[in-house]
N, C-alpha and C positions, 0 to 999 in steps of 0.2 A: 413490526420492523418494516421497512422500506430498503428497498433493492431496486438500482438502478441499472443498467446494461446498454450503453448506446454506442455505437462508430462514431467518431470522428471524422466528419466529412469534409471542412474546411477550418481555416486558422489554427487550432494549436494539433499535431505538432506543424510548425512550417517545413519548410520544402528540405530547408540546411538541416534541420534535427532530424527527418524522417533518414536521409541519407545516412550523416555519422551515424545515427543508431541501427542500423542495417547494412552500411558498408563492409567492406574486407577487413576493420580492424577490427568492428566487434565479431563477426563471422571466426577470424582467424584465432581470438580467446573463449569463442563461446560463450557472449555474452548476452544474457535476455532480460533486459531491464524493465524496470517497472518505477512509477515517477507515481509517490503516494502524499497523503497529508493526513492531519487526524483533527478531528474537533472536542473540544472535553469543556468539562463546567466550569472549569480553571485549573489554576498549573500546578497546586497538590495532587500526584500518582497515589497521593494513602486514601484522602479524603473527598477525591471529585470522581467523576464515570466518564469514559469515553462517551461520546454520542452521535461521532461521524468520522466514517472512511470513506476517504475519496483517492481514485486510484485512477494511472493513464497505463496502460500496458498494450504489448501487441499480440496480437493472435492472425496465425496464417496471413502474416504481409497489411493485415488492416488494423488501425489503432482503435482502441474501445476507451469509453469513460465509464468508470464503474462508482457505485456510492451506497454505504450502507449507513444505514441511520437508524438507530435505535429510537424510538418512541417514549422511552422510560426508561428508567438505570435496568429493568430489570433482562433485558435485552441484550446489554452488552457481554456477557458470553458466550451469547450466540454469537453475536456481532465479530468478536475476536476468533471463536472457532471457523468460521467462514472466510475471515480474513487470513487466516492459517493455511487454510487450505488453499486459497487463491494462490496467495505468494510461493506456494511448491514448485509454479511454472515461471518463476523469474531467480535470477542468480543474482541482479545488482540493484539493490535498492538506490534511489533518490528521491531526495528528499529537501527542501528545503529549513534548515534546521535540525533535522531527522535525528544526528548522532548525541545531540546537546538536550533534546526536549523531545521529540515522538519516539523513536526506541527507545528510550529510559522508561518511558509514560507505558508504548504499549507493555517493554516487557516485565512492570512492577503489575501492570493490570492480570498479565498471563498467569505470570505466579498465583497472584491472589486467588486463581481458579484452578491452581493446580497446575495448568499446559505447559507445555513447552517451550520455548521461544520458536518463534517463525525464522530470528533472523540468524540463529547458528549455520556458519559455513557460509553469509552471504555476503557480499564488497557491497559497500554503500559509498 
């Protein structure tokens, strides 16, 4: 498996996004968001594997680029249990397509291994 961990030192997020996502409105709901995507072998949840998580979240005021990437199918529940545990520290998923295709994807993948869902209790 491959693990990535970097800051965000210029370009995404820009200047307007770092603001709205840390100003007084998210401060005032307590919101800690987290901007994900998923990669898989194609768009059957029965019959394909996840094979990449790529994730922007913030920690102590700096933004990080994370990505995990499984080597093999046989990885991906590691892969998922890792991404479980990440997302413990964010309350609002986003996602582009997220509610229609990647949580449907990850959470028929979770089942299959038994887990939990990550995304019970969180706004997307």
């Amino acid at each position: 498996m491959i693990v990535k961990k970097m800051p965000i030192l210029q370009g995404f997020p820009d200047f307007e996004t770092v603001n709205f996502f840390t100003g007084k409105f998210f401060q005032k709901y307590n919101f800690t968001p987290v901007f994900y995507d998923i990669e898989t072998t194609g768009l059957s949840r029965n019959s394909t594997y996840l094979y990449l998580i790529g994730a922007v979240g913030i920690e102590d005021e700096t933004w990080y680029f994370y990505q995990w990437m499984a080597e093999n199918a046989s990885e991906e529940e590691t892969i998922l249990r890792i991404f479980s545990q990440f997302l413990q520290q964010y309350n609002l998923m986003i996602s582009y397509n997220g509610e229609r295709f990647d949580q449907p994807y990850l959470e028929a993948r979770y089942k299959k291994y038994g887990l939990p869902s990550p995304f019970d209790h969180k706004m997307s």
